[in-house]
DOKE-234741 format. One record per residue (C-alpha): chain; residue number from 0; x, y, z. Coordinates in pm, whole numbers. Example, Ala and Ser with C-alpha at 12.3 -4.5 7.8 and 13.67 -1.06 7.14 Angstrom:
BEGIN
node kette:A | nr:0 | x:1230 | y:-450 | z:780 $
node kette:A | nr:1 | x:1367 | y:-106 | z:714 $
//
This chain:
BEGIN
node kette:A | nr:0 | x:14291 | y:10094 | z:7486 $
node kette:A | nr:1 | x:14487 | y:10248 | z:7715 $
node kette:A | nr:2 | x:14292 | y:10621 | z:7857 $
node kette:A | nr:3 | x:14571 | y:10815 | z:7765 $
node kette:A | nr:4 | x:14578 | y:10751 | z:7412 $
node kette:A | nr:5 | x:14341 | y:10756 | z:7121 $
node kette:A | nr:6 | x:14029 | y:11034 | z:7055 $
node kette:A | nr:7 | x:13728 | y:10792 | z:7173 $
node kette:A | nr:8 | x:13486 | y:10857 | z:7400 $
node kette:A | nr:9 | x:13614 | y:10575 | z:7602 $
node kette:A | nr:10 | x:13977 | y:10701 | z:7591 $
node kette:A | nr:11 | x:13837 | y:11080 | z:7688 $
node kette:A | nr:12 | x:13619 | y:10895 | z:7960 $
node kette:A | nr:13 | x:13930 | y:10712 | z:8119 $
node kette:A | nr:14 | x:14129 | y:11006 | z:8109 $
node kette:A | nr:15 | x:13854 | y:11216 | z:8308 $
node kette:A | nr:16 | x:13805 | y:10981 | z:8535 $
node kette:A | nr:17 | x:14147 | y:10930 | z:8638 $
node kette:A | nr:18 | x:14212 | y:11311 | z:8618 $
node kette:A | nr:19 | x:13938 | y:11343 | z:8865 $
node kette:A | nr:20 | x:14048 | y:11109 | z:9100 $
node kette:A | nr:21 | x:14391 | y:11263 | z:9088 $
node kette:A | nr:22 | x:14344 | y:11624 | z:9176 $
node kette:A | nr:23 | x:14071 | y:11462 | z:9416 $
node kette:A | nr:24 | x:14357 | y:11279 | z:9611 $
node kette:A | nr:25 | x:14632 | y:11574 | z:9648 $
node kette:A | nr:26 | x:14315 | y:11801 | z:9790 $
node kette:A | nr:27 | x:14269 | y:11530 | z:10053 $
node kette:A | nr:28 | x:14613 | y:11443 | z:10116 $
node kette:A | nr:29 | x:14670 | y:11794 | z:10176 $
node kette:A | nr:30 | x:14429 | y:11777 | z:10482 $
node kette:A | nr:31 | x:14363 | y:12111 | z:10440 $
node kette:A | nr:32 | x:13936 | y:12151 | z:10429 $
node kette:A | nr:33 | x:14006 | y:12456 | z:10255 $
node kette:A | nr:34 | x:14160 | y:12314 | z:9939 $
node kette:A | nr:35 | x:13956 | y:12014 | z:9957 $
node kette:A | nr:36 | x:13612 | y:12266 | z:9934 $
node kette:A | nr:37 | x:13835 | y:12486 | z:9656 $
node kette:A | nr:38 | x:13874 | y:12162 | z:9486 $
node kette:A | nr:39 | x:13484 | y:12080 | z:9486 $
node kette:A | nr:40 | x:13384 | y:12415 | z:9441 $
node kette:A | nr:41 | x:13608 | y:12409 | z:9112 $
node kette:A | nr:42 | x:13436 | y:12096 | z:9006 $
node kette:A | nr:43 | x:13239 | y:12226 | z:8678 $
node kette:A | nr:44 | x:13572 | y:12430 | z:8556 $
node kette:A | nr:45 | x:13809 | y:12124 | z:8570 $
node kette:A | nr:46 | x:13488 | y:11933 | z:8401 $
node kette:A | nr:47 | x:13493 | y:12196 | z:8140 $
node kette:A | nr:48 | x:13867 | y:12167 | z:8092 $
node kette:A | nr:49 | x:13814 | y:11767 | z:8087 $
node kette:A | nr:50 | x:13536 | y:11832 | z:7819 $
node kette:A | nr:51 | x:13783 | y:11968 | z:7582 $
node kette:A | nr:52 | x:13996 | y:11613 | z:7568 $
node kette:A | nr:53 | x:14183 | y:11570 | z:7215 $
node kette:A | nr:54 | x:14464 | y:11320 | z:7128 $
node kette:A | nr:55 | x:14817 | y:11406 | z:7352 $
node kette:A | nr:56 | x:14643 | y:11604 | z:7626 $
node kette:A | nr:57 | x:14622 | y:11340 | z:7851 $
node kette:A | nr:58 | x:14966 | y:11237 | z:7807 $
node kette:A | nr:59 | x:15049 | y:11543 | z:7921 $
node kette:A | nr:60 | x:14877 | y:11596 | z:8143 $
node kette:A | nr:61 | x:15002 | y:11230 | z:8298 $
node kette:A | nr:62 | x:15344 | y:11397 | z:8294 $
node kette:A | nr:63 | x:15234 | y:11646 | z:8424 $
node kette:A | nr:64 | x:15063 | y:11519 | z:8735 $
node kette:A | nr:65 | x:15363 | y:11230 | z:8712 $
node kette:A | nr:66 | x:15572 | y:11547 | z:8861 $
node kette:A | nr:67 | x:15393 | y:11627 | z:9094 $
node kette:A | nr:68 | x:15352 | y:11280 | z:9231 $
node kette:A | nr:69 | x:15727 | y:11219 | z:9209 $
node kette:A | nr:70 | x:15783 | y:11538 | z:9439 $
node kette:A | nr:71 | x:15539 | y:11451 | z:9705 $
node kette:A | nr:72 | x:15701 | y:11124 | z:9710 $
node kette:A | nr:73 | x:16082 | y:11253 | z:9806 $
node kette:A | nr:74 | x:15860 | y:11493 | z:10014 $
node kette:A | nr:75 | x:15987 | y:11785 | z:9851 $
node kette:A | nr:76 | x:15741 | y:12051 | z:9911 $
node kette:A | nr:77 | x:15851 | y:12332 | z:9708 $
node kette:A | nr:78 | x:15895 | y:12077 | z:9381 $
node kette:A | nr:79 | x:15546 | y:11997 | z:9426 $
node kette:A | nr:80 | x:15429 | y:12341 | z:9474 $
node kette:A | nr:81 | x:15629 | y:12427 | z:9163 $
node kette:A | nr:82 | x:15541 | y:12073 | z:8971 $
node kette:A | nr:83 | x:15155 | y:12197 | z:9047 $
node kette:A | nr:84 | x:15165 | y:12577 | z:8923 $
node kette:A | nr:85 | x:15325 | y:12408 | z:8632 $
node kette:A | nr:86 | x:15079 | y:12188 | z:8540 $
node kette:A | nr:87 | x:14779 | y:12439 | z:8590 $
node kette:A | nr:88 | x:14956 | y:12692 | z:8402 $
node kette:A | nr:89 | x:15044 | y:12426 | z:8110 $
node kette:A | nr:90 | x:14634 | y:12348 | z:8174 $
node kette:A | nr:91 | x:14535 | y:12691 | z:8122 $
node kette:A | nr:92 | x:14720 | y:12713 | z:7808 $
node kette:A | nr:93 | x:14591 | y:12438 | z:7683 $
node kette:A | nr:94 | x:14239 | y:12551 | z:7749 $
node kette:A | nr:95 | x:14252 | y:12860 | z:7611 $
node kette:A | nr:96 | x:14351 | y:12788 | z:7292 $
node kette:A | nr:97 | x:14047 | y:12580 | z:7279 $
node kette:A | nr:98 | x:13893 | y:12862 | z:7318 $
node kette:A | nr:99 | x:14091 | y:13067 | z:7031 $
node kette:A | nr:100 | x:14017 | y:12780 | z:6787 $
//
């Protein structure tokens, strides 16, 4: 099974593992020390967001990060700045009504 899809704990394991490794490789490829430690500091909230995986999240959150990829990749900074807020904001969201629930 594929770790975007399905409510297992090997699907929600995938997902968090690739999620992971993800925001783990735009914090380094920024070369900036600062939003590498941010990133690592941050660890146990984006676990906590991770903990709260249900069916569809991660494929949207695979779009999600999809956009930001695709904007690095025509190096297109302000897309990927923009492609980024988006996805933390949609992340949030997402999040909180966990929380409301």
């Amino acid at each position: 099974m594929s770790p975007l899809h399905g409510d297992t704990y090997e699907a929600y394991r995938g997902f968090a593992e690739l999620d992971a490794l993800f925001h783990n490789a735009i914090a380094e490829a920024s070369r900036s020390p600062l939003i590498a430690d941010t990133l690592r500091r941050f660890r146990a909230h984006t676990h906590g967001y991770r903990l709260y995986f249900r069916h569809k999240i991660a494929s949207h959150a695979a779009d999600e990060h999809r956009a930001v990829l695709d904007a690095i990749c025509r190096d297109d900074p302000e897309a990927a700045a923009s492609a980024m807020t988006a996805h933390l904001e949609a992340s949030r969201s997402r999040l909180m009504s966990a929380y409301k629930a």
